[in-house]
N, C-alpha and C positions, 0 to 999 in steps of 0.2 A: 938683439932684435930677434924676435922670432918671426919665424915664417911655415907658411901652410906649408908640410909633407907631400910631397909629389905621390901620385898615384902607382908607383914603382915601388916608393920605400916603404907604402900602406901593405900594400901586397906581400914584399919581403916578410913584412912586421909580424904580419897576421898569420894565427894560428890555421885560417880557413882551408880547407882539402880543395887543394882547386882541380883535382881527378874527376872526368865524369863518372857517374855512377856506373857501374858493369848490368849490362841488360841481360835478361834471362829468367828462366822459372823457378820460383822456389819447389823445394822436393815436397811440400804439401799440395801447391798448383798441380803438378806432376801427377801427385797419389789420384787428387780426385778425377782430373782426365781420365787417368785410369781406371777407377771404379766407376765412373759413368759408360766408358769403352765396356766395358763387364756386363752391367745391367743392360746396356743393349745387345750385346751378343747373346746372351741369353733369352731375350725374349725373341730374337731373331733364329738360333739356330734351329730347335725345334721346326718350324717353317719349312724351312731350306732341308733339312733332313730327310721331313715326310713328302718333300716331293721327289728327293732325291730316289726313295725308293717306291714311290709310286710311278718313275718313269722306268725304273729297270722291273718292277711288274709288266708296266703297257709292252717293255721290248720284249719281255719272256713271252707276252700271249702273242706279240708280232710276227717275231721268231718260227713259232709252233704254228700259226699258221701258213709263214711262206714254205715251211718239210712239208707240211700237210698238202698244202699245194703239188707242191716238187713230188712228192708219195703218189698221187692222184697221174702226175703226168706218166711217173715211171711204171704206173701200172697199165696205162692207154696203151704206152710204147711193149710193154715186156706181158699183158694178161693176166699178171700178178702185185702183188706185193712183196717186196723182200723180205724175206723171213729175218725171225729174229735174230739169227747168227751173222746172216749179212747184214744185217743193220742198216743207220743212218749213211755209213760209207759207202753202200752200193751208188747214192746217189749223185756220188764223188767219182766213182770208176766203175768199171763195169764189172760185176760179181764173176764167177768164174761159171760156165758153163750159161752165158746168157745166152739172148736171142738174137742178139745183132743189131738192136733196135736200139740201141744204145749210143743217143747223139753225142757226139764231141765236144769236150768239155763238160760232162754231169750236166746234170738237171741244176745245177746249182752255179753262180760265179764267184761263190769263195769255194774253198777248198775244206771248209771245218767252219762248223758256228758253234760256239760257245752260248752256254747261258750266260745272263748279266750278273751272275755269280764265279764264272769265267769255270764252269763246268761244261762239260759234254752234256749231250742234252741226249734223254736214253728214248728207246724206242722197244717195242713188242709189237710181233704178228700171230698170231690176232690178239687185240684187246680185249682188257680185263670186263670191258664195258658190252662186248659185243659188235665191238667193231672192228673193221676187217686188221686196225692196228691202231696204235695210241702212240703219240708223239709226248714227252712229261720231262718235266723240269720238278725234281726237287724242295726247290725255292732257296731263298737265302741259306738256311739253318741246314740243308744238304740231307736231310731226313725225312722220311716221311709223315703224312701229319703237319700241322701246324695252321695257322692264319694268320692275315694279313700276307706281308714279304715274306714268311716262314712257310705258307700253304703253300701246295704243290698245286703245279699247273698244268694240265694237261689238254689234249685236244679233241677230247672227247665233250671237253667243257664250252666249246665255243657256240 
């Protein structure tokens, strides 16, 4: 007699992969994720770059005007300007031989500013421009000359 194979012994029988398949990406899926990750970086970082250094331009002219400021008060208080050997750090402490006028804590409430190039930011008394002093930054490139991020800024120019 024969009889119908139970669904046990079909199974047994059978050559079929009864494993689910393994989920996941193939490394072509991968690549092109990638190369599209690419093409949009690329049209993206240009962007992000040039603002990046159009806002350390805006802090350099910020900058040069809050010395220029702080310059302006220490000459109310003291009837001068610091000469060029005293520098920017007279407005940090009180030069030697000053007037007395010299409020507590500097003109200033940091202690040092940096350009956004994390350079010291240079000063002369008097300026090259005719002015009683010039407050100037460099720029990026740390030389003189240049444009764009690379031009020097000074506070003569505001």
């Amino acid at each position: 007699m024969f009889c119908k194979p139970s669904f046990k012994q079909l199974k047994a029988s059978s050559n079929i992969n009864t494993h689910p398949r393994q989920g996941g990406f193939t490394l072509l899926e991968i690549m092109v994720v990638i190369v599209i990750l690419g093409i949009m970086a690329s049209l993206i970082a240009p962007t992000v770059l040039n603002r990046v250094e159009q806002s350390r331009i805006q802090k350099a002219k910020t900058d040069i005007s809050t010395l220029s400021s702080a310059l302006d008060m220490y000459q109310l208080d003291n009837y001068n300007y610091p000469t060029t050997d005293q520098g920017l750090q007279a407005l940090f402490t009180p030069p030697s031989g000053g007037t007395g006028n010299y409020p507590a804590g500097g003109y200033l409430k940091k202690k040092s500013i940096k350009d956004p190039w994390q350079r010291d930011y240079l000063y002369r008394s008097p300026g090259q421009s005719g002015e009683p002093y010039e407050v100037y930054t460099l720029g990026r490139d740390g030389t003189p000359g240049g444009e764009g991020p690379d031009a020097d800024f000074y506070s003569s120019d505001e």
